[in-house]
C-alpha positions in Angstrom: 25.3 6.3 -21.3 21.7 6.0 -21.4 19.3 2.6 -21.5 19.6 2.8 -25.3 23.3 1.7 -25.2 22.4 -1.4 -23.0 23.7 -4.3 -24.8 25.8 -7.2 -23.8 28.4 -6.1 -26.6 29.0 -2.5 -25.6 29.4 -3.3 -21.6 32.0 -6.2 -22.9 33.9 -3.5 -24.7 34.3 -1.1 -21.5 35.0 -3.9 -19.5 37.3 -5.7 -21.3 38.3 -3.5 -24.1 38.7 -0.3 -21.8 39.6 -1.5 -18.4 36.6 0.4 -17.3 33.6 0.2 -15.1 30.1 0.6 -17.2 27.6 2.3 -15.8 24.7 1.8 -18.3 21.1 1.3 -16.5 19.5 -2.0 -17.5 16.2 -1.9 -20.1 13.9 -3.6 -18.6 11.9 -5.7 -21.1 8.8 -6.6 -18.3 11.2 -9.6 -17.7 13.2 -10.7 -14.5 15.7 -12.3 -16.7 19.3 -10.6 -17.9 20.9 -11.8 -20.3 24.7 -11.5 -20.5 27.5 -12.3 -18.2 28.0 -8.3 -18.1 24.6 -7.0 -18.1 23.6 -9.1 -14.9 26.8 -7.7 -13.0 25.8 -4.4 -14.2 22.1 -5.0 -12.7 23.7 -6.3 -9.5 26.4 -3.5 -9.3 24.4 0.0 -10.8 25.7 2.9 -8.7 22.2 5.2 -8.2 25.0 8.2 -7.2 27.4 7.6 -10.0 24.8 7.3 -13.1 23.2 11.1 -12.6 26.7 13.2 -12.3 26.8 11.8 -16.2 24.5 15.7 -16.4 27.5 17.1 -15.6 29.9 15.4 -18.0 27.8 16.0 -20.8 27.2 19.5 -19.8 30.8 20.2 -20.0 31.1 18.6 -23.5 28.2 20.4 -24.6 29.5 24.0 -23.6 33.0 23.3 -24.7 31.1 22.5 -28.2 28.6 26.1 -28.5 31.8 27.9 -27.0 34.9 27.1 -28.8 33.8 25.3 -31.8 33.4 21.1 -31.3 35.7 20.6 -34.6 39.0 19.2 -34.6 41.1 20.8 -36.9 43.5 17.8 -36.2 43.7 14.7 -38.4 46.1 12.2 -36.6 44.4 11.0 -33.5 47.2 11.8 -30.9 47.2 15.9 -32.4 43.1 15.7 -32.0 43.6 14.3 -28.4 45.9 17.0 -27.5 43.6 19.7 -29.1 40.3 18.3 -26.9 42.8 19.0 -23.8 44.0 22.4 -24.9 40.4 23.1 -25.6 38.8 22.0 -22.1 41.5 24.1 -20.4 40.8 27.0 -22.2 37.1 26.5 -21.3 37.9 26.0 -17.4 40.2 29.0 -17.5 37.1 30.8 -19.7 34.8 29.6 -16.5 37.0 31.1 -13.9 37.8 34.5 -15.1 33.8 34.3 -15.9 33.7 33.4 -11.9 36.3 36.2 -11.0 34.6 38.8 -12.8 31.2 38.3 -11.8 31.3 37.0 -8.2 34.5 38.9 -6.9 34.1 42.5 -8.8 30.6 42.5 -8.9 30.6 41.7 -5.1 33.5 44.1 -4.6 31.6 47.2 -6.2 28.3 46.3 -4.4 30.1 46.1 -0.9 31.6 49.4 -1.4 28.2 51.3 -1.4 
């Protein structure tokens, strides 16, 4: 998540809600003080390494989107989760027969001359 979701509420519901860790950079208002139990561990705690490998997440979400359709034709939330999954590992087997092809045949042909 990106400055714009920095807000006391949103790092309580990871936290608390999700039993996860939020990594949400700070805004900085041109103030030294943070308000917010969760917003001052957060500016204590940021991870610079974790925060940009987010690029990569939403990378992945955004080619599974253009490539096969980011619909859910699935109305209970249990089918829809198991149609996200289906759909991401059609999209890594899409990547690595994209990998095989073009790295291991293209390689093959241009060794052979």
């Amino acid at each position: 998540m990106d400055k714009g979701y920095d807000s006391e509420s949103i790092h309580r519901l990871i936290r608390e809600d999700l039993h996860a860790n939020s990594v949400i950079p700070i805004r900085s208002w041109n103030s030294e003080i943070i308000s917010g139990k969760y917003r001052q561990e957060m500016a204590c705690q940021f991870n610079d390494t974790i925060y940009p490998r987010r690029q990569l997440v939403e990378n992945k979400f955004s080619v599974l989107k253009r490539k096969f359709d980011g619909d859910l034709k699935a109305k209970i939330f249990r089918i829809q989760m198991k149609e996200i999954a289906n759909k991401m590992i059609v999209c890594n087997i899409h990547r690595f027969l994209q990998f095989l092809i073009i790295e291991v045949f293209y390689r093959a042909n241009n060794f052979k001359n």
